[in-house]
C-alpha positions as CSV (number, residue, x, y, z in Angstrom):
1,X,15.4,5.7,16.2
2,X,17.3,8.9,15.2
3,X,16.4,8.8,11.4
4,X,19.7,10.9,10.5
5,X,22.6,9.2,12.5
6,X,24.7,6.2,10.8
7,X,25.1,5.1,14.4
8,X,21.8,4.4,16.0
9,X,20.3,1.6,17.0
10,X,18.7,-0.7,14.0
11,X,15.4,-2.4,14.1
12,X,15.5,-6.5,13.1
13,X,12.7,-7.4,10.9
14,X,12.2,-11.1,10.3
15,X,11.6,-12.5,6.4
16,X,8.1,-13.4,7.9
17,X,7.2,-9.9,9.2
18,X,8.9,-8.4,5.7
19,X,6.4,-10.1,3.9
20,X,3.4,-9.3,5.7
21,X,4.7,-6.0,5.9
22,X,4.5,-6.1,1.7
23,X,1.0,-7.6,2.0
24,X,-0.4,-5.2,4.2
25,X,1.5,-2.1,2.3
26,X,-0.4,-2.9,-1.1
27,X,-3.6,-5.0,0.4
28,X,-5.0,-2.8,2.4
29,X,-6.5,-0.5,-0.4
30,X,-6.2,-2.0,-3.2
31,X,-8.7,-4.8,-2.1
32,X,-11.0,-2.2,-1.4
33,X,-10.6,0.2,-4.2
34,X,-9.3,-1.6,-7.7
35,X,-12.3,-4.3,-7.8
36,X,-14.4,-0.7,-8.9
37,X,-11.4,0.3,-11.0
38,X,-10.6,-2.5,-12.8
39,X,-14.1,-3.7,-14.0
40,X,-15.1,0.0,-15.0
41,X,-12.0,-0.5,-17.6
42,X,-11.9,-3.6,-18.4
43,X,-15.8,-5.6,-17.3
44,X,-15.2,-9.4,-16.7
45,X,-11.6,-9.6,-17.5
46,X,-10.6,-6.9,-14.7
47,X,-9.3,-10.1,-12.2
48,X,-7.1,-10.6,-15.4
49,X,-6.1,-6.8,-15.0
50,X,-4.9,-7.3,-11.8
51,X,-2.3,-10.4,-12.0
52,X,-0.9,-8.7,-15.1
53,X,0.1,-5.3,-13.6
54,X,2.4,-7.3,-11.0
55,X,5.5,-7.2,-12.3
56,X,5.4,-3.6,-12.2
57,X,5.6,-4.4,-8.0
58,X,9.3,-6.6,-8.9
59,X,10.8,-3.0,-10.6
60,X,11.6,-1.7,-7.5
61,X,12.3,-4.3,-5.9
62,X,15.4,-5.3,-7.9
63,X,16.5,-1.5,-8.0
64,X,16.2,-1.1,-4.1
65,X,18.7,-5.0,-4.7
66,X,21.2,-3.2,-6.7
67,X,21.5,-0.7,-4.3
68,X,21.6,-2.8,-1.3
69,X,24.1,-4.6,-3.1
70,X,26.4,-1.8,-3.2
71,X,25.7,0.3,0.0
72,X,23.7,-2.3,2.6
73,X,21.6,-1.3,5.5
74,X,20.7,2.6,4.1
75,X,17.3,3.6,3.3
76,X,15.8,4.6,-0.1
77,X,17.0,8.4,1.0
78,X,20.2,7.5,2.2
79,X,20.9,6.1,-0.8
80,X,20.1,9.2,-2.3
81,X,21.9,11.2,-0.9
82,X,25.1,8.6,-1.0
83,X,24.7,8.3,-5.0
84,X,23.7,11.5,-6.1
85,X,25.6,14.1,-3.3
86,X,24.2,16.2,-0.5
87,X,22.1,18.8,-2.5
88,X,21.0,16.7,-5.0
89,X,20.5,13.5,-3.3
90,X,18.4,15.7,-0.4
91,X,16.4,17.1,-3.3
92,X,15.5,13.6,-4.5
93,X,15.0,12.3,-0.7
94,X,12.4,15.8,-0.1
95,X,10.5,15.0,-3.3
96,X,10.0,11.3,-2.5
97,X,9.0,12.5,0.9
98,X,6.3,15.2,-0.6
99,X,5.3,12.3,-2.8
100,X,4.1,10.2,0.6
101,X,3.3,13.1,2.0
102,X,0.6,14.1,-1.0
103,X,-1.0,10.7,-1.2
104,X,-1.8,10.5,2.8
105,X,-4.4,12.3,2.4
106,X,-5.9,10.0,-0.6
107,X,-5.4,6.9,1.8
108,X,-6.7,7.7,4.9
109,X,-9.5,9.0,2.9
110,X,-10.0,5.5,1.9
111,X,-10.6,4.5,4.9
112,X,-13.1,6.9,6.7
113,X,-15.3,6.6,3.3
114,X,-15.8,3.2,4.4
115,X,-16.1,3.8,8.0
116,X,-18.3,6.3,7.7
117,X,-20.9,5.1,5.3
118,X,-21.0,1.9,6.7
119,X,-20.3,2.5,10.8
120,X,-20.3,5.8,11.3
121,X,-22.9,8.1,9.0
122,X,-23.6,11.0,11.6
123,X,-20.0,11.4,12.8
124,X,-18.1,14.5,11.0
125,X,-15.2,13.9,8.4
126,X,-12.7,15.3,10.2
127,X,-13.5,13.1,13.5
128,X,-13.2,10.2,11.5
129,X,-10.2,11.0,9.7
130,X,-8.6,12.1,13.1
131,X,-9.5,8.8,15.1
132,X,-7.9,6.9,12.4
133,X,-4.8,8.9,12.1
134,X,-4.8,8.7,15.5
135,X,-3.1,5.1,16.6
136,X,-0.7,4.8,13.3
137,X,0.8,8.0,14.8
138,X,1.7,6.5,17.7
139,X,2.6,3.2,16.1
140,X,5.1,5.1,13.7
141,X,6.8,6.9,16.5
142,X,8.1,3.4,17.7
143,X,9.8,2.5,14.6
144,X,9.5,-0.3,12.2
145,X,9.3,-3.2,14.3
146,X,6.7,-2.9,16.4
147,X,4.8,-1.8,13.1
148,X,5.8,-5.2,11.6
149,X,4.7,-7.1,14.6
150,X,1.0,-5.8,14.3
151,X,1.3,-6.6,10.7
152,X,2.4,-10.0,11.2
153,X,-1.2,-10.8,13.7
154,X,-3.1,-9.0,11.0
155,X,-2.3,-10.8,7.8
156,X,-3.6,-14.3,8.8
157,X,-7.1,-12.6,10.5
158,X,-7.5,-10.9,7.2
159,X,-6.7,-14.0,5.1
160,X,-9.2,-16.1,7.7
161,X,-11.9,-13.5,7.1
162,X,-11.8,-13.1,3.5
163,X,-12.4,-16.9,3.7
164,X,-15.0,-16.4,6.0
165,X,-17.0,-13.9,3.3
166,X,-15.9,-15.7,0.6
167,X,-17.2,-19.3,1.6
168,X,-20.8,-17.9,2.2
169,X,-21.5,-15.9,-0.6
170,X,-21.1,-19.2,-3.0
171,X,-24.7,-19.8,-3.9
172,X,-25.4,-15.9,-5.1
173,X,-21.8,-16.9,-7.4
174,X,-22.8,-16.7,-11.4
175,X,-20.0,-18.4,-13.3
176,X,-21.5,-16.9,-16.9
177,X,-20.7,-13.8,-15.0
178,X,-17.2,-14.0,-16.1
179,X,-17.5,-15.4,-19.5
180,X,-16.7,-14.5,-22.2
181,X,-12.8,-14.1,-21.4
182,X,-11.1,-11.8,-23.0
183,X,-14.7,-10.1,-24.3
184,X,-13.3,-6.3,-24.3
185,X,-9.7,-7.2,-25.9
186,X,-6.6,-6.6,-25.0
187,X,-6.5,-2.9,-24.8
188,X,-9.0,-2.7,-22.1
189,X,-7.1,-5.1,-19.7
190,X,-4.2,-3.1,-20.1
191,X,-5.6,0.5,-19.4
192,X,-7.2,-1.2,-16.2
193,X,-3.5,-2.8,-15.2
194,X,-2.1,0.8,-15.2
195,X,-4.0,1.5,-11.5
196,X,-3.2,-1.7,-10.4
197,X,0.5,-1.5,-11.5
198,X,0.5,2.2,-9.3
199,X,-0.8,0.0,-6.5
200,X,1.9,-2.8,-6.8
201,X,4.3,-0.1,-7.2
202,X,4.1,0.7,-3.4
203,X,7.2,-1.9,-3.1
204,X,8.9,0.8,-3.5
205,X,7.8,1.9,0.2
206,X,10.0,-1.1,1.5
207,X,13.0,1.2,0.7
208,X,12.4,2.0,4.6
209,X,11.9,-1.4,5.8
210,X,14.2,-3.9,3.7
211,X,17.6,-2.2,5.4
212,X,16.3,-3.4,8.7
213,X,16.3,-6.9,7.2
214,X,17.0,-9.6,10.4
215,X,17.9,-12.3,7.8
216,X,19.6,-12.5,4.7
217,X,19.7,-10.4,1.7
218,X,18.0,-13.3,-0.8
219,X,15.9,-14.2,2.1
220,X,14.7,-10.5,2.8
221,X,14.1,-9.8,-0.7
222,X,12.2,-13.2,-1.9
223,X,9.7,-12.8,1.1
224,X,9.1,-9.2,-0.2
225,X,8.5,-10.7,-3.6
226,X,6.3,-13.1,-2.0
227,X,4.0,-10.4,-0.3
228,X,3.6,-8.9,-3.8
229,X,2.6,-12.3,-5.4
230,X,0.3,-12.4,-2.0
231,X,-1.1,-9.2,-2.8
232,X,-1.5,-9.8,-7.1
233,X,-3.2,-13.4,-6.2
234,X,-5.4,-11.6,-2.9
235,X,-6.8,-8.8,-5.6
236,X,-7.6,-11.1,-8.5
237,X,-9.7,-13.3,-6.5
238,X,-11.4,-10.3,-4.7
239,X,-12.4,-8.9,-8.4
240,X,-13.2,-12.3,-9.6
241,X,-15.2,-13.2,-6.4
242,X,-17.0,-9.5,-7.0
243,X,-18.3,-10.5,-10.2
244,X,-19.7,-13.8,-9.6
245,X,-21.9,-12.1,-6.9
246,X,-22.7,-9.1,-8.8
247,X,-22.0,-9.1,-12.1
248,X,-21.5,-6.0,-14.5
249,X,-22.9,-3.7,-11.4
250,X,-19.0,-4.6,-9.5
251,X,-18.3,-1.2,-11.8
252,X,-20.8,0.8,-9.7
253,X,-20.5,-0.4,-6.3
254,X,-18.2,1.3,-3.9
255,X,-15.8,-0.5,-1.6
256,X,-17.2,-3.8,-3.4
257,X,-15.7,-6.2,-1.4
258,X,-17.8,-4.8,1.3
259,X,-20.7,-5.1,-0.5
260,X,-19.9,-9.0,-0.9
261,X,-20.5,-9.6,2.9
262,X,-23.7,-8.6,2.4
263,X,-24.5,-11.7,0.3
264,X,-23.1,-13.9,2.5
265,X,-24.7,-15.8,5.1
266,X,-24.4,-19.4,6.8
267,X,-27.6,-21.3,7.5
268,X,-29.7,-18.0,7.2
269,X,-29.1,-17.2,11.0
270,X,-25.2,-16.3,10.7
271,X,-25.5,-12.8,8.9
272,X,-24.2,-9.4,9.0
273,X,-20.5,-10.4,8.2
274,X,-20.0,-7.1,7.3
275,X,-19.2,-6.3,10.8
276,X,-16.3,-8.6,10.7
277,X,-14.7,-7.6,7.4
278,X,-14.5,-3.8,8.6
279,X,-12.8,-4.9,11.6
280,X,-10.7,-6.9,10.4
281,X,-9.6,-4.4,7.6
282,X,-9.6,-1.3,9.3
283,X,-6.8,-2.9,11.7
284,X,-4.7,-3.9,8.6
285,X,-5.6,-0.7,7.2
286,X,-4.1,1.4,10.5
287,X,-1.1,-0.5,10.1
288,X,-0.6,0.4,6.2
289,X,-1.3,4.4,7.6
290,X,1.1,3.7,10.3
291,X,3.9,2.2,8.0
292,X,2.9,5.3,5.6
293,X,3.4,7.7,8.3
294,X,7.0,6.4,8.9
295,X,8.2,6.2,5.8
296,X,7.0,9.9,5.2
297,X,8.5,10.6,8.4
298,X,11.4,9.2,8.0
299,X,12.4,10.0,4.2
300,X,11.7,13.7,5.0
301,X,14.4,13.8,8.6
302,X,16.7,12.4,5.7
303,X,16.3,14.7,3.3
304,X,15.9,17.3,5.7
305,X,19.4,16.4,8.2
306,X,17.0,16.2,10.7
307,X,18.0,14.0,14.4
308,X,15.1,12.3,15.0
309,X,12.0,11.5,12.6
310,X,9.4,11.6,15.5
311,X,9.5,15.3,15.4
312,X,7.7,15.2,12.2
313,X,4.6,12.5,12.9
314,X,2.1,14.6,14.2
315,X,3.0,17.6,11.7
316,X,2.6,15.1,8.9
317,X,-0.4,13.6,10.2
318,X,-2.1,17.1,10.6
319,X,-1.7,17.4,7.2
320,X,-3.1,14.2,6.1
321,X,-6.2,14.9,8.0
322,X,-6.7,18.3,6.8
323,X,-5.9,17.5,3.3
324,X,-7.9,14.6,3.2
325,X,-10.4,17.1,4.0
326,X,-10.3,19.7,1.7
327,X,-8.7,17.7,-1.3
328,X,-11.6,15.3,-1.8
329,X,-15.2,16.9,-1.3
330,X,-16.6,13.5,-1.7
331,X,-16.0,9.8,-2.1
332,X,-16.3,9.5,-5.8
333,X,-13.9,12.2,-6.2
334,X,-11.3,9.8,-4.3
335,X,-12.2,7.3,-6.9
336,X,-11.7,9.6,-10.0
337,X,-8.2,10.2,-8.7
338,X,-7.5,6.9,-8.4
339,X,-8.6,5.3,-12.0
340,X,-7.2,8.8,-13.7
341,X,-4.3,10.7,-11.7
342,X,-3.0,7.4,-9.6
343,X,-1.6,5.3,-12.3
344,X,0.6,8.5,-13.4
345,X,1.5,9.9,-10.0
346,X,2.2,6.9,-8.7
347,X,4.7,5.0,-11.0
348,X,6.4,8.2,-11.8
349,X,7.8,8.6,-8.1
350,X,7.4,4.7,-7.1
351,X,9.4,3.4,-10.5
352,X,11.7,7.0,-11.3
353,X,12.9,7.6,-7.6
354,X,14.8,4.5,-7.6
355,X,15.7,4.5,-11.2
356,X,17.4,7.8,-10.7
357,X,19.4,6.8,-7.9
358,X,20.3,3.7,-9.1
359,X,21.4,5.9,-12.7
360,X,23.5,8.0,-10.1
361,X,25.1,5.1,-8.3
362,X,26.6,3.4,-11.5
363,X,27.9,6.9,-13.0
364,X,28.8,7.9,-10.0
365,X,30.5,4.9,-7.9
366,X,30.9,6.1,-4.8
367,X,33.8,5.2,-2.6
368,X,33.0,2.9,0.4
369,X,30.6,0.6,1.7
370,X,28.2,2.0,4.5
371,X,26.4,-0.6,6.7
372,X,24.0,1.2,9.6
373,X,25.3,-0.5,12.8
């Protein structure tokens, strides 16, 4: 699709794809990343942590409503560039794009830390980091709906094999793991809802995906809601689940769902589930690089005036590889950005990109309706 042109061709999402695009958006590392998070912050109460940040996930969502109520079928940079004018509007649209672009790097790193120390020990960083950049640059060259296709396969695997570890690990489960409730007050669930909240904020990310919408507006926008409420009740239970098995030592153990699977076995001759969790979520976790990659891709042909977006995938995913790199010597440095720089970098662009240009579109009015063909 020419990212740029009013007139080309639009993909058709259905409310079903929408919401697994949501899911897979937020899932795919938060479920492996805030479980560490949110019990360092806040110990047994971090699965509360998690279902209270996830309103913060419905703040964008309305402001992305408002402004499909006034202009439909634009992006989040289109809008922009509508509600603020051309220079200011692109200025918005390049930041949000440098925004994306920036936390790549911190996602795909994700990613090959698990691969690596789990699969793939002896193989270099930047091989790793390159094979999984790989396929989602491909996938976000063909647009949005062949990206919410994969997602929609993807979703119900993941949901079947979380059930799968789950299920198994019940007799290492301590219930007095979890009590007492509300043991570190109610400061310490809120600092650890601040990294979930920059996690749920990644709604905003449907900017790019929503316009494409082959249903209705309500229909679109509740199965977007739904994904989120997927996502809130999908990372509660992972945390929860976390500490039954292991207790206070969920706030030492990296990529602790992982770590789950290890505890889980069926009739003492099923084992090594492991194997099926990392393929199961490396495939979901391509598709959140992929859709990533196009909404980077995309945001910055908009802000740029740029024809076509696909220009830009490989350049963009050069960076993300050799940022990911460089930026983060090691694994717990990935971590340390996400429980202290995350929860600010985050919800500054995910929350004040759309605030602004909804602030612009109600000073400013402007005259028209524009619907992409």
């Amino acid at each position: 699709m020419s990212a740029a042109a009013p007139d080309a061709p639009a993909w058709r999402l259905a409310l079903y794809q929408i919401a697994t695009l949501a899911f897979v958006v937020m899932a795919g590392t938060a479920v492996l990343s805030l479980p560490l998070v949110l019990t360092t912050y806040a110990g047994q109460d971090a699965w509360l942590a998690a279902l209270l940040a996830s309103p913060v996930g419905l703040v964008p969502l309305a402001l992305l409503y408002l402004l499909e109520r006034q202009a439909p079928g634009l992006t989040l940079a289109e809008h922009a560039r509508r509600a603020l004018g051309r220079a200011l509007g692109g200025a918005l649209a390049l930041a949000w794009a440098l925004f994306l672009a920036t936390t790549l790097p911190v996602v795909v790193r994700e990613f090959a830390d698990l691969v690596r120390s789990e699969a793939l020990p002896r193989t270099p960083e930047p091989v790793v980091l390159g094979l999984l950049l790989l396929v989602p640059t491909y996938m976000a060259r063909q647009g949005a709906e062949p990206i919410a296709r994969v997602a929609g396969v993807l979703t119900p695997l993941a949901a079947v094999a979380l059930v799968v570890i789950f299920l198994p690990s019940l007799g290492a489960a301590r219930l007095e793991h979890l009590l007492p409730v509300w043991a570190l007050g109610w400061r310490a669930v809120l600092q650890a809802a601040a990294p979930a909240a920059a996690f749920y904020g990644e709604t905003a990310l449907l900017g790019f995906v929503l316009p494409f919408r082959g249903g209705s507006m309500a229909g679109a926008w509740a199965a977007a809601a739904l994904g989120l409420g997927a996502v809130a009740v999908t990372v509660a239970a992972a945390t929860a689940w976390a500490l039954l098995v292991f207790g206070p030592l969920t706030a030492v153990l990296p990529n602790t769902l992982f770590q789950v699977t290890r505890a889980a076995s069926v009739a003492e001759f099923v084992t090594h589930l492991d194997a099926l969790f990392i393929g199961v979520w490396l495939a979901g976790g391509l598709v959140k690089l992929a859709l990533w990659l196009f909404c980077t891709t995309v945001s910055l042909a908009q802000a740029l005036g740029l024809p076509d977006y696909r220009a830009l995938s490989l350049p963009v995913a050069a960076f993300g590889l050799v940022a990911g790199c460089a930026w983060f010597p090691s694994s717990g440095d990935v971590v340390r950005w996400i429980e202290r720089a995350w929860p600010f970098w985050g919800l500054a662009f995910e929350l004040g990109v759309p605030l602004v240009v909804v602030a612009g579109a109600l000073l400013r009015r402007p005259a028209g309706r524009v619907r992409r063909p």
